[in-house]
C-alpha positions in Angstrom: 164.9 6.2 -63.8 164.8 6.5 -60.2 161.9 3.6 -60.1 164.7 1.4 -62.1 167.7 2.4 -59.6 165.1 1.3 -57.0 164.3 -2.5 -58.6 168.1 -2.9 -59.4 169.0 -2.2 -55.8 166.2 -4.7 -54.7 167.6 -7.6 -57.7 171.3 -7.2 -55.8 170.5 -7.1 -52.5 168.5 -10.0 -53.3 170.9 -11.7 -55.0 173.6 -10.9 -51.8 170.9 -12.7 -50.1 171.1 -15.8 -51.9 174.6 -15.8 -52.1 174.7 -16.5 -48.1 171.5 -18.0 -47.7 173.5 -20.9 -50.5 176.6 -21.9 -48.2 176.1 -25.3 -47.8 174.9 -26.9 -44.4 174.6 -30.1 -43.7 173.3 -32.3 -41.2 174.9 -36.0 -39.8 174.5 -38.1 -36.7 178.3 -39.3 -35.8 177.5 -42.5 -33.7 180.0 -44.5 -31.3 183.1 -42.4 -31.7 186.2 -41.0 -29.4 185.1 -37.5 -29.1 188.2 -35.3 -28.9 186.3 -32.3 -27.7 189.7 -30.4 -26.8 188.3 -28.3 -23.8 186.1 -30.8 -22.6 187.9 -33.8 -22.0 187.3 -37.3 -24.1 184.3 -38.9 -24.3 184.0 -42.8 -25.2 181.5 -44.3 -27.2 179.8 -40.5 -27.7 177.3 -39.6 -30.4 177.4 -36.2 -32.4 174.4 -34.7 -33.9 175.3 -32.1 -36.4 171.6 -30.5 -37.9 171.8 -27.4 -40.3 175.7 -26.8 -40.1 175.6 -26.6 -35.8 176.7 -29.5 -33.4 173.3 -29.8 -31.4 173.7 -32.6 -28.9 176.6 -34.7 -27.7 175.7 -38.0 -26.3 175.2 -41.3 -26.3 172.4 -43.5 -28.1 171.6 -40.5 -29.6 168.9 -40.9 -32.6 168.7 -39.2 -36.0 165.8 -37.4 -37.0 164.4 -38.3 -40.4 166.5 -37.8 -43.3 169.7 -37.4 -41.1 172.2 -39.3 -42.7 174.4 -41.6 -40.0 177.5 -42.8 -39.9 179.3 -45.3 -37.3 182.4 -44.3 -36.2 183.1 -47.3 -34.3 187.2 -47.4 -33.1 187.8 -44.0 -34.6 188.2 -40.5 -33.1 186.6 -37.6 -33.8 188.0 -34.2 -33.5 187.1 -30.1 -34.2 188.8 -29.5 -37.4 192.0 -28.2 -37.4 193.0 -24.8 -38.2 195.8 -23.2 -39.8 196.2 -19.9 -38.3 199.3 -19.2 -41.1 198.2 -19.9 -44.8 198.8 -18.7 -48.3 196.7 -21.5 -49.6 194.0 -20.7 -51.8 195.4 -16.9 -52.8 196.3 -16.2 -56.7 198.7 -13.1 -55.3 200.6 -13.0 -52.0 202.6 -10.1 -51.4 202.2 -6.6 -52.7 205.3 -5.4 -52.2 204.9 -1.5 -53.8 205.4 0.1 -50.5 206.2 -0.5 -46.6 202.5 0.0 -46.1 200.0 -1.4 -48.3 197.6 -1.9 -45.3 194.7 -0.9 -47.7 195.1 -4.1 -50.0 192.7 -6.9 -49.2 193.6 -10.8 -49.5 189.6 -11.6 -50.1 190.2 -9.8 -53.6 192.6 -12.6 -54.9 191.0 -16.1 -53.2 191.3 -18.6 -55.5 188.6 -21.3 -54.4 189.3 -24.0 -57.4 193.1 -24.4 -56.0 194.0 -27.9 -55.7 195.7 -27.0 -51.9 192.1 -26.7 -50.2 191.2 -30.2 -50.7 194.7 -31.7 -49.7 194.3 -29.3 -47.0 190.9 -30.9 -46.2 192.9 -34.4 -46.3 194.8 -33.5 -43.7 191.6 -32.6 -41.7 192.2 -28.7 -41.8 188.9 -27.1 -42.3 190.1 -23.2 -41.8 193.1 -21.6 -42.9 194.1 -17.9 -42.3 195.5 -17.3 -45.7 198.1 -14.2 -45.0 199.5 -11.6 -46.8 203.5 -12.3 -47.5 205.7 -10.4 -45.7 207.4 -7.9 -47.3 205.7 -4.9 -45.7 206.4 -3.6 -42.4 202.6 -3.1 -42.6 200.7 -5.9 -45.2 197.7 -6.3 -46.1 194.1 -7.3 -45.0 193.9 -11.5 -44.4 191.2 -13.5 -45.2 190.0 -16.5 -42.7 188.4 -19.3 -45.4 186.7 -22.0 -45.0 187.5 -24.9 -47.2 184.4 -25.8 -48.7 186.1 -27.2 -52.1 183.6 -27.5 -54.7 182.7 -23.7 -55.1 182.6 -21.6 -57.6 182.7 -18.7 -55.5 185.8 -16.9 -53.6 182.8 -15.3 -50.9 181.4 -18.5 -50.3 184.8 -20.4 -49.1 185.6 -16.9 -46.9 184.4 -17.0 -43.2 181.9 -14.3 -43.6 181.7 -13.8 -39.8 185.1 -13.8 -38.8 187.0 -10.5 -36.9 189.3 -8.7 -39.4 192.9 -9.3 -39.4 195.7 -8.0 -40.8 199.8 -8.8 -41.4 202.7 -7.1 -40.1 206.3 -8.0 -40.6 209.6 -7.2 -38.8 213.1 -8.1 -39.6 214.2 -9.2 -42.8 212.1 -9.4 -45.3 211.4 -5.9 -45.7 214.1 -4.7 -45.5 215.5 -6.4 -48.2 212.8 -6.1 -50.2 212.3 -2.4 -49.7 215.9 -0.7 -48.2 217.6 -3.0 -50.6 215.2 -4.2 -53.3 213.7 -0.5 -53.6 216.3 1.5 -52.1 213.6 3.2 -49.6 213.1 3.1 -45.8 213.4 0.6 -44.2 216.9 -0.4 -44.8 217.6 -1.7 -41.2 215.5 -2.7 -38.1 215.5 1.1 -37.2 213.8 1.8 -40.2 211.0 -1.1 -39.7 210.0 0.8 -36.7 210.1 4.0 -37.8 207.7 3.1 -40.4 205.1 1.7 -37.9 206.0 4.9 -35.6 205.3 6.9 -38.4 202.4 5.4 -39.9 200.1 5.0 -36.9 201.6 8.9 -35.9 199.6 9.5 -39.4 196.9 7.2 -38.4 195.9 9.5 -35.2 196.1 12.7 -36.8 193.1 11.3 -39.8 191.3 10.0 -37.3 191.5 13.6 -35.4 190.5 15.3 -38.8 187.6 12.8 -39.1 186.5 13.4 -35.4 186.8 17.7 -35.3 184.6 17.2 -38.5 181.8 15.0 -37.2 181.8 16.7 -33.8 181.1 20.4 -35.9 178.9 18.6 -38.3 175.5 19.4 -36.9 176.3 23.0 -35.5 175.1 26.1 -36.5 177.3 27.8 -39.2 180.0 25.2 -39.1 181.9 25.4 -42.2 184.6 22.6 -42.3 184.9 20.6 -45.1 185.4 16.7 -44.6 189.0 15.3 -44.8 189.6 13.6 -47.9 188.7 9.7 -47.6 192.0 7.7 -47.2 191.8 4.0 -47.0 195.4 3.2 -46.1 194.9 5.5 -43.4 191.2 4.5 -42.3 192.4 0.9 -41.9 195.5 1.9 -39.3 193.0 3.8 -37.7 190.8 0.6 -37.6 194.0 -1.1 -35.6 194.4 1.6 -32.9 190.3 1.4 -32.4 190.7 -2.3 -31.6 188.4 -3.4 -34.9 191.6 -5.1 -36.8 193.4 -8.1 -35.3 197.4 -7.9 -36.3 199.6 -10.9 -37.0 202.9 -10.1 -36.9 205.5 -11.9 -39.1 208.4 -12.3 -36.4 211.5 -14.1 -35.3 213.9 -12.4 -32.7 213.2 -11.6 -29.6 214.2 -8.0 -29.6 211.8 -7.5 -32.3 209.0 -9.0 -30.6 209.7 -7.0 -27.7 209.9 -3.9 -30.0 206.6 -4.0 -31.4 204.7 -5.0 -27.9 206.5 -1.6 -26.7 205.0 -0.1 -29.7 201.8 -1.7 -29.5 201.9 0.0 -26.2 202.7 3.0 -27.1 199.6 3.1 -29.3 197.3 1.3 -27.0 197.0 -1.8 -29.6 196.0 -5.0 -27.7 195.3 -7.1 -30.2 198.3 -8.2 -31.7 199.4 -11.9 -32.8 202.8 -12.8 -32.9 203.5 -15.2 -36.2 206.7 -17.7 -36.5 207.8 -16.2 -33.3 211.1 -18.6 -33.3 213.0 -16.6 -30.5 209.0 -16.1 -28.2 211.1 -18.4 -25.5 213.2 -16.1 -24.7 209.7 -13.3 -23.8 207.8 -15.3 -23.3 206.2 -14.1 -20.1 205.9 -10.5 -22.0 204.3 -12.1 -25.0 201.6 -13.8 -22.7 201.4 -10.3 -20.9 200.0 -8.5 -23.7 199.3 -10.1 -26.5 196.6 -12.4 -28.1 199.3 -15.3 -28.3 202.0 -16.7 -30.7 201.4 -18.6 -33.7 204.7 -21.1 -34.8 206.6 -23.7 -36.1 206.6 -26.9 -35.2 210.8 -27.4 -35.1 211.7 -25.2 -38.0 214.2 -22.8 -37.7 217.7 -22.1 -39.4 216.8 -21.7 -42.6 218.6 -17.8 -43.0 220.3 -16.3 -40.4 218.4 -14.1 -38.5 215.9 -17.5 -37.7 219.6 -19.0 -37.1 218.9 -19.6 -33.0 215.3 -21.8 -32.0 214.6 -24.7 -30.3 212.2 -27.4 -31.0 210.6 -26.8 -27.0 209.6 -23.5 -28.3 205.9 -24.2 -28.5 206.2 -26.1 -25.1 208.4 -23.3 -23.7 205.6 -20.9 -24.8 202.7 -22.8 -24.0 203.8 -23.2 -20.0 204.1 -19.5 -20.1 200.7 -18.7 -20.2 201.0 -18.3 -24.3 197.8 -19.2 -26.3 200.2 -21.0 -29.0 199.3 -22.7 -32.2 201.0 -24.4 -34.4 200.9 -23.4 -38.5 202.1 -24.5 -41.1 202.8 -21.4 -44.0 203.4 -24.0 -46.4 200.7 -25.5 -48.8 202.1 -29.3 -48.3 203.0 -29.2 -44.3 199.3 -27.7 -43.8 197.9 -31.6 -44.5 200.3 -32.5 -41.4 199.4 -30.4 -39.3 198.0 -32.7 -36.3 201.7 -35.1 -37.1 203.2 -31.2 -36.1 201.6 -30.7 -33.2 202.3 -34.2 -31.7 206.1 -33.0 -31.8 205.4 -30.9 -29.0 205.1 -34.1 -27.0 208.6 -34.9 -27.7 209.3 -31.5 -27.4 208.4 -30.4 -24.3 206.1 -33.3 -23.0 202.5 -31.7 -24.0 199.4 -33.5 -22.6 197.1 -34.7 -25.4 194.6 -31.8 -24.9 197.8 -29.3 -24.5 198.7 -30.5 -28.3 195.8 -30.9 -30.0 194.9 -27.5 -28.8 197.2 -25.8 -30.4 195.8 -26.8 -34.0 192.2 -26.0 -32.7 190.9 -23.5 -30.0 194.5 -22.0 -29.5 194.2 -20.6 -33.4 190.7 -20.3 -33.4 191.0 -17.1 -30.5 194.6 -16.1 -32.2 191.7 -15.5 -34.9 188.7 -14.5 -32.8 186.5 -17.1 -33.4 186.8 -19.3 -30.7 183.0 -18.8 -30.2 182.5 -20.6 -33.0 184.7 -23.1 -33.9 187.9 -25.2 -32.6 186.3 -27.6 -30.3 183.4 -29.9 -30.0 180.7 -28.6 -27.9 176.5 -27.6 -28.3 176.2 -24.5 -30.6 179.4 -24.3 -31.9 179.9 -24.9 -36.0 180.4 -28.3 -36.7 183.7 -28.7 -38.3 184.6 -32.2 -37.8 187.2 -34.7 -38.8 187.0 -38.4 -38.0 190.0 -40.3 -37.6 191.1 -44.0 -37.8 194.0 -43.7 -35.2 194.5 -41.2 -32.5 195.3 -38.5 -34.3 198.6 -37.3 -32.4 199.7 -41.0 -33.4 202.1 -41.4 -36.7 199.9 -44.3 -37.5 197.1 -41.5 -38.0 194.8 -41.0 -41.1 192.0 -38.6 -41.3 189.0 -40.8 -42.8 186.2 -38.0 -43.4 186.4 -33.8 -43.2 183.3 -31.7 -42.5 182.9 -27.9 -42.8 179.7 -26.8 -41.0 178.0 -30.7 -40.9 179.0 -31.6 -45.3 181.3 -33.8 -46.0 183.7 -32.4 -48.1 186.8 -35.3 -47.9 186.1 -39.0 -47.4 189.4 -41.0 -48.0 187.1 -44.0 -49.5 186.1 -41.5 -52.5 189.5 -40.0 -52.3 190.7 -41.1 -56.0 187.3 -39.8 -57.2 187.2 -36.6 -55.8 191.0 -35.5 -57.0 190.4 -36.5 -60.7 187.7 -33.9 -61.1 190.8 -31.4 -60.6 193.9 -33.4 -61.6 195.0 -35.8 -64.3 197.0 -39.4 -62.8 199.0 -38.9 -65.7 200.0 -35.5 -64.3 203.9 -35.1 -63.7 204.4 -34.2 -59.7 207.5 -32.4 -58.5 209.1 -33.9 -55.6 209.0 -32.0 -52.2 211.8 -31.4 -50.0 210.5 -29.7 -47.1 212.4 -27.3 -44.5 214.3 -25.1 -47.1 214.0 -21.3 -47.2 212.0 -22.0 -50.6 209.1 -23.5 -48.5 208.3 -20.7 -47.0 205.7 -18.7 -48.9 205.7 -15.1 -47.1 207.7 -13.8 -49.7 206.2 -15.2 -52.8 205.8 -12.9 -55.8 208.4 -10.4 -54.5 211.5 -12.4 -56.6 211.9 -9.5 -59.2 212.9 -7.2 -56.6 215.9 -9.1 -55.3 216.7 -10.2 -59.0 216.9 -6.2 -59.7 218.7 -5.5 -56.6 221.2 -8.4 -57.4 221.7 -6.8 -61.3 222.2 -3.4 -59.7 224.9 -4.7 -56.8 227.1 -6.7 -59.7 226.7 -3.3 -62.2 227.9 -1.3 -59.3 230.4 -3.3 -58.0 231.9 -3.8 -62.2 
């Protein structure tokens, strides 16, 4: 029995092994293009050799090796791919809305790689998204960062296997309406919302002391303590205060944002990512102080009231601060406009081309802690790539191909092709009409809670 337990063990780790060892990577010489590198400067007429998934030389007259596939990208630009540092895109389940901390629940557990939204996503040249958990916890769950190589079978194969772990906070609102009014627990106001992070990470610090006075007694003589019971809730806020989670926090007014940097304080959390962020203006020297930066809308705002008071010169505003900003998109159609989003912060605040496009690239890419690896173009980095005909902070622009780690994965010449594997022509579309409250996914799957609260209110008020 034993000797079978031993083969079995060897036949999955083996098959783990393949699993990787199988995420595509592909190999390409780019020749003549614009190279957008994004904290390089521009280079004209500049060749890209992409070999095994990894940008290896940038140059010109560069030559491919045998086999190495080229393509002339004569006129166009070329660009990192873009990255969506606020996504629900690709998830079958966004919000677990049981309890004001679910912080044990894990987004990787409910990716959905067949949905239709990674290859318009791709379209649109966005070749990461952060996809979130909704907001209706003070303390959310567990993100996943995914790469969108469309065509898989397989939810670990489209998630970024390498990237830091993150997780989702929300203030304000949303839960407290989902759980003061929808569940008729704390919190019921903005005092509660910080009473349950107070409270929670108080929790936190006393497991993790349990855990510690155990393993420091373990190996003694006669030491008789038992080991605290296993909590996972628990073990993953302690992960936040030992600096091995990343928080995104779901955010709009400023006295919020400065109530959870005081907390974060308070708790010696430093890395903490501010999301939405429509009031950061108005701190934002405090927000580019202490925290890892803020992640936002283009221009919109006003869609309840406590997002009532923004400005379009946010991002700008924030930016000039010293803020790494990015702009997202939290929406599974403005995601494939990303780049048109981030040129508003020209006309909003008069943003340099590098300024912009950065803020769709590197900016999200450290917001997410992989700046090492992707979000510009440059020797050794993963070669995420999107060729352009057009500048692509121009409205006239129109992403041509999309690479994930050197394959092509969207080329707007087999664009017709590659949809009808997925969706029928004769397929009826619903119209969009973006900029309502209804766009915004952080509180998907949490409607039965207000409808119960709503029968509730009329029954009490009859």
């Amino acid at each position: 029995m034993k000797k079978l337990n031993i083969i079995l063990a060897a036949l999955l780790g083996l098959g783990l092994n393949y699993s990787y060892a199988q995420t595509p990577k592909g190999s390409v010489l780019i020749k003549n293009a614009t190279v957008l590198t994004v904290t390089k400067g521009n280079l004209e007429n500049t060749d890209v050799l992409v070999q095994d998934g990894i940008i290896k030389q940038v140059g010109q007259n560069l030559a491919a090796p045998s086999g190495i596939q080229t393509i002339d990208a004569s006129g166009k630009f070329l660009m990192p791919g873009i990255i969506d540092a606020h996504s629900h895109v690709a998830l079958d389940v966004v919000n677990e809305a049981s309890a004001p901390i679910v912080a044990e629940v894990r987004m990787k557990d409910v990716v959905n790689p067949f949905e239709i939204g990674i290859y318009r996503a791709l379209a649109g040249g966005v070749t990461i998204s952060h996809a979130m958990h909704g907001s209706a916890n003070v303390i959310g769950g567990q993100n996943a960062t995914l790469k969108h190589r469309w065509g898989s079978d397989d939810p670990a194969e489209i998630i970024m296997q390498d990237a830091p772990r993150t997780i989702k906070f929300a203030l304000g609102e949303n839960p407290t309406r989902v759980h003061g009014r929808g569940n008729g627990i704390q919190p019921r106001t903005r005092m509660g919302v910080e009473a349950v992070l107070r409270n929670g990470f108080n929790e936190a610090l006393q497991y993790k002391k349990g855990w510690e006075t155990y393993n420091s007694g373990k190996g003694q003589k006669g030491n008789t303590l038992t080991p605290p019971v296993y909590n996972e809730r628990l073990q993953t806020l302690a992960d936040i205060l030992d600096g091995k989670i990343i928080v995104h926090c779901h955010s709009y007014r400023a006295d919020e944002i400065y109530m959870l940097i005081n907390v974060a304080k308070d708790f010696g959390i430093t890395k903490l990512v501010f999301q939405h962020t429509n009031e950061g203006f108005k701190v934002a020297p405090e927000i580019a102080e202490y925290t890892m930066g803020a992640s936002v809308f283009a221009d919109w705002w006003a869609y309840k009231m406590e997002v009532y008071y923004s400005t379009a010169f946010n991002a700008a505003i924030l930016q000039r601060n010293g803020v790494i900003t990015s702009i997202n998109s939290d929406s599974a159609e403005l995601i494939r406009h990303l780049y048109h989003e981030a040129a508003k912060t020209q006309r909003y605040g008069g943003l340099t081309d590098d300024e912009a496009l950065s803020m769709i690239t590197i900016n999200p890419a450290k917001q997410l802690g992989i700046a090492d690896k992707v979000g510009s173009i440059e020797v050794g980095k993963q070669a995420d790539l999107v060729i352009f005909e057009g500048h692509p902070l121009s409205s006239y622009a129109v992403p041509q191909m999309t690479f994930v780690d050197g394959v092509k994965y969207f080329d707007i010449k087999a664009d017709k092709d590659d949809q009808r594997q997925f969706v029928s022509a004769t397929e009826m579309v619903e119209p969009v009409f973006l900029h309502s409250e209804e766009d915004h996914q952080c509180l998907q799957d949490v409607d039965a809670y207000f409808e119960a609260f709503q029968g509730a209110f009329l029954e009490e008020k009859n």
